[in-house]
Backbone as CSV, one residue per row, in Angstrom:
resi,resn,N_x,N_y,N_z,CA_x,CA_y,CA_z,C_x,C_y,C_z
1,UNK,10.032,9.049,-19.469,8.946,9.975,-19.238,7.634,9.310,-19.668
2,UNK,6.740,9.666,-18.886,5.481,8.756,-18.866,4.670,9.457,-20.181
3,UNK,3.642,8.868,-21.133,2.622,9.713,-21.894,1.768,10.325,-21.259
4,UNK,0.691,11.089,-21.995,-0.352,11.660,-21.141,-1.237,10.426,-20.674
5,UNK,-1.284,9.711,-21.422,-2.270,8.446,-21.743,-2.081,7.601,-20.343
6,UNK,-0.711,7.163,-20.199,0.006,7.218,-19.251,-0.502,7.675,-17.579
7,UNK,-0.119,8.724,-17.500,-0.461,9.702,-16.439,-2.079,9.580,-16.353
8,UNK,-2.629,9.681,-17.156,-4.268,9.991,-17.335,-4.768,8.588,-16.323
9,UNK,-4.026,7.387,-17.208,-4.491,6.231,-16.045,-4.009,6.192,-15.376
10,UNK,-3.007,6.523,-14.639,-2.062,6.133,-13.487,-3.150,7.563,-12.537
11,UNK,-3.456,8.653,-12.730,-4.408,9.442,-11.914,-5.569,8.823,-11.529
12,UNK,-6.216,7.743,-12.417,-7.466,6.774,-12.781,-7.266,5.828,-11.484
13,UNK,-6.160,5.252,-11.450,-5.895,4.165,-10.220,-6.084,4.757,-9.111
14,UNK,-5.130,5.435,-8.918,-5.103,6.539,-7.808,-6.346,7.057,-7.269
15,UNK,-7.070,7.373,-8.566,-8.342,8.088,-7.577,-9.363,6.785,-6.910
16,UNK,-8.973,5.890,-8.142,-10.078,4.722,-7.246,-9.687,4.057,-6.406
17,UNK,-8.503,4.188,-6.388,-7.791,3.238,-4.802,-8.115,4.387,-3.744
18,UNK,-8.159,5.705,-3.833,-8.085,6.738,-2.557,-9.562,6.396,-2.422
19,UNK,-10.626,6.071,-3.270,-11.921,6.058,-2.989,-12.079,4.942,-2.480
20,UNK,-11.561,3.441,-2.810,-11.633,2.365,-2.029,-11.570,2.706,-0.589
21,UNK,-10.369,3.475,0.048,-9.764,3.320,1.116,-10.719,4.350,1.888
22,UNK,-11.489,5.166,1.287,-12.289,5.784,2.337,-13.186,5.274,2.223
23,UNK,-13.985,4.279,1.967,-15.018,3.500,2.052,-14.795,2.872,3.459
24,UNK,-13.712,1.800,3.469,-13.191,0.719,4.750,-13.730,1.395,5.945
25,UNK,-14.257,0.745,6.973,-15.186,1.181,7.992,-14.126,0.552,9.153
26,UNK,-14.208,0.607,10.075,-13.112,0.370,11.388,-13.487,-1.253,11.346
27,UNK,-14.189,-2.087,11.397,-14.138,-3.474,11.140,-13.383,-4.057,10.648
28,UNK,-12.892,-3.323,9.375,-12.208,-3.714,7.799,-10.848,-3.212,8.287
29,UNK,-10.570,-2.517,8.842,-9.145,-2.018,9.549,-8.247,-3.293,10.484
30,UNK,-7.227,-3.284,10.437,-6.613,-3.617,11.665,-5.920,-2.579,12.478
31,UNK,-5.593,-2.524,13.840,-5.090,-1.771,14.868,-3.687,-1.663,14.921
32,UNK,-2.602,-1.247,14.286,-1.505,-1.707,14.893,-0.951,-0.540,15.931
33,UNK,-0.605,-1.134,17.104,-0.410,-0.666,18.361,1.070,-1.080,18.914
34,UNK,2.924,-1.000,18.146,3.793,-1.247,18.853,4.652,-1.002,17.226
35,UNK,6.250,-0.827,17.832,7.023,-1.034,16.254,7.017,0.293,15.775
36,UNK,7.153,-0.003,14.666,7.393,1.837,13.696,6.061,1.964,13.108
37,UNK,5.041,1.808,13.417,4.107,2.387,12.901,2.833,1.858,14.336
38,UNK,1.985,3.344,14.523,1.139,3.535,15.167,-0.635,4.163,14.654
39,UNK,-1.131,2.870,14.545,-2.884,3.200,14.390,-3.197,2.264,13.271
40,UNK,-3.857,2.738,12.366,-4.679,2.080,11.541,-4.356,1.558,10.731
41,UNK,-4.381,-0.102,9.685,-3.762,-0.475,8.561,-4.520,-1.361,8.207
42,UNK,-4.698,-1.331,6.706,-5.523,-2.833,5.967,-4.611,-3.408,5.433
43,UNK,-5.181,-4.753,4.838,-4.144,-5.867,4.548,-4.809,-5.635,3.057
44,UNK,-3.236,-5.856,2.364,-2.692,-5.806,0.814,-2.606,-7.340,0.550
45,UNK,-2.995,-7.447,-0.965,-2.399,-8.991,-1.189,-1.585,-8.547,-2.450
46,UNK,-0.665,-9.091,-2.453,0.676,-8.623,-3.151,0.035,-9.336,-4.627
47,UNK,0.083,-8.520,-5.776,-0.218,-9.266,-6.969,0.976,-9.539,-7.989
48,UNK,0.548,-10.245,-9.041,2.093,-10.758,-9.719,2.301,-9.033,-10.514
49,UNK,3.405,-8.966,-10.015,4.141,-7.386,-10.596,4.340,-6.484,-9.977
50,UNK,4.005,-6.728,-8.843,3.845,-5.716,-8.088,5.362,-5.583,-7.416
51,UNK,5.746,-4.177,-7.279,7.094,-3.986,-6.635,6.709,-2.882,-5.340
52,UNK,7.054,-3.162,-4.147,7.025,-2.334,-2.903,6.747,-0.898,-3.533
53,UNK,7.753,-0.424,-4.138,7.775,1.356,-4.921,6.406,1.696,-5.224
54,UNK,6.161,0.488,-6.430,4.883,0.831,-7.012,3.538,0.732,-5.619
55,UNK,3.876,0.284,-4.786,2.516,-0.332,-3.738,2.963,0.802,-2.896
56,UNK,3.795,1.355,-2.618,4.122,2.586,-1.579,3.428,3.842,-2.386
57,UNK,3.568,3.748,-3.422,3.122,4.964,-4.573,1.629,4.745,-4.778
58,UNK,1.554,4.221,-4.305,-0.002,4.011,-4.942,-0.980,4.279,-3.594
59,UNK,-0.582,3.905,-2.784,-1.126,3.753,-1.399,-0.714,5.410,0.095
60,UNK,0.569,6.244,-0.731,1.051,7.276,-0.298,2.160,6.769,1.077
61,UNK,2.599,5.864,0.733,3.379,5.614,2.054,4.831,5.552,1.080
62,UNK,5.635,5.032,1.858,7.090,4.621,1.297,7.613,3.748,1.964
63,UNK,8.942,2.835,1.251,9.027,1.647,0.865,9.652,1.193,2.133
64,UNK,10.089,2.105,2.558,10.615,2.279,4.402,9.397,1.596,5.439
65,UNK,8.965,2.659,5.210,7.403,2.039,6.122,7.031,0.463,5.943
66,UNK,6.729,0.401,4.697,5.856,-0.744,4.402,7.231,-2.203,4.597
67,UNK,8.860,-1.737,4.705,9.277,-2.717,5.097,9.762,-2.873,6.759
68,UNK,9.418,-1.757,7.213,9.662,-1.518,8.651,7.907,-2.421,9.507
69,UNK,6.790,-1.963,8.896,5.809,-2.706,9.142,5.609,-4.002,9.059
70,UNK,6.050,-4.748,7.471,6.092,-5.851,7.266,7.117,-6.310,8.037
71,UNK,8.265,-5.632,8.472,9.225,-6.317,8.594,10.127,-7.559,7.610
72,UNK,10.243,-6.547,6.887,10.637,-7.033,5.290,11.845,-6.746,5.439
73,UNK,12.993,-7.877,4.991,14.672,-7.114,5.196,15.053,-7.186,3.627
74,UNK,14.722,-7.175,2.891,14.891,-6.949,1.426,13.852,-6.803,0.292
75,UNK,13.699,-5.549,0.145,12.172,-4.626,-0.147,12.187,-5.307,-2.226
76,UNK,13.352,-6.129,-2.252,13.158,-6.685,-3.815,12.450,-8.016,-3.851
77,UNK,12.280,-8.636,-2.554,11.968,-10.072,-2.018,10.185,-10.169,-1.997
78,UNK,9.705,-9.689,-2.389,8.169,-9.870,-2.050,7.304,-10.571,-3.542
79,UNK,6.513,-11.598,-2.884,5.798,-12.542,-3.821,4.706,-12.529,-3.953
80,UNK,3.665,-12.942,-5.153,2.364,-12.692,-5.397,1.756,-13.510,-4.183
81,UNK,0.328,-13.142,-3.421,-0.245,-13.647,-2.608,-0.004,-13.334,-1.547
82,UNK,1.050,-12.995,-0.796,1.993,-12.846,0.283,0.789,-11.539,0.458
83,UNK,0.522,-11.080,1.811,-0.170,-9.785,2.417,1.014,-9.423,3.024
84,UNK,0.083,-7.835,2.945,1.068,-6.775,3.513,0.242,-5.907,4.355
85,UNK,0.415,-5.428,5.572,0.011,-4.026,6.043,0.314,-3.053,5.757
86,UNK,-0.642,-1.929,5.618,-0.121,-0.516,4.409,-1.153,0.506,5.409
87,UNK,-0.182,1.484,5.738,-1.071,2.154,6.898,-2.216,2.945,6.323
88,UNK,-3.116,3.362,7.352,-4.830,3.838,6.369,-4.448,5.565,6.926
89,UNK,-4.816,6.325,5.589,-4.688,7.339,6.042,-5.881,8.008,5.810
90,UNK,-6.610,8.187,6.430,-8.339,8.483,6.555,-9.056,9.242,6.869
């Protein structure tokens, strides 16, 4: 079980990543148009620690998506630097 302290920042990320993502202007977007996912997505750069769960959670998607998009066949396999598409929900 998480602390408040905890939760307090993990709401902190959250709100500034949802505020990042409504900033991005259609330039900053890519199109994706075929596959399991249809319309809008920016590119992620995978940082050291990062696990799909935590990047699906953070971003409101799930770990399905983001390996059906990437086309990822083992969602434990992902490395710092490596980009990802993470659909924009806007």
């Amino acid at each position: 079980m998480k602390t408040k302290e905890e939760l307090n920042a993990l709401k902190e990320e959250v709100e500034t990543v949802s505020r990042k993502l409504h900033e991005l202007t259609d330039e900053e977007l890519v199109q994706v148009s075929g596959g399991a996912y249809l319309g809008y997505c920016f590119v992620y750069v995978i940082k050291k620690g990062d696990s799909l769960p935590v990047i699906a959670q953070r971003y409101g998607t799930t770990v399905e998506t983001l390996c059906e998009l990437n086309n990822i066949k083992n969602p434990n396999l992902i490395y710092a630097g490596n980009k990802l598409l993470i659909p924009y929900k806007g």
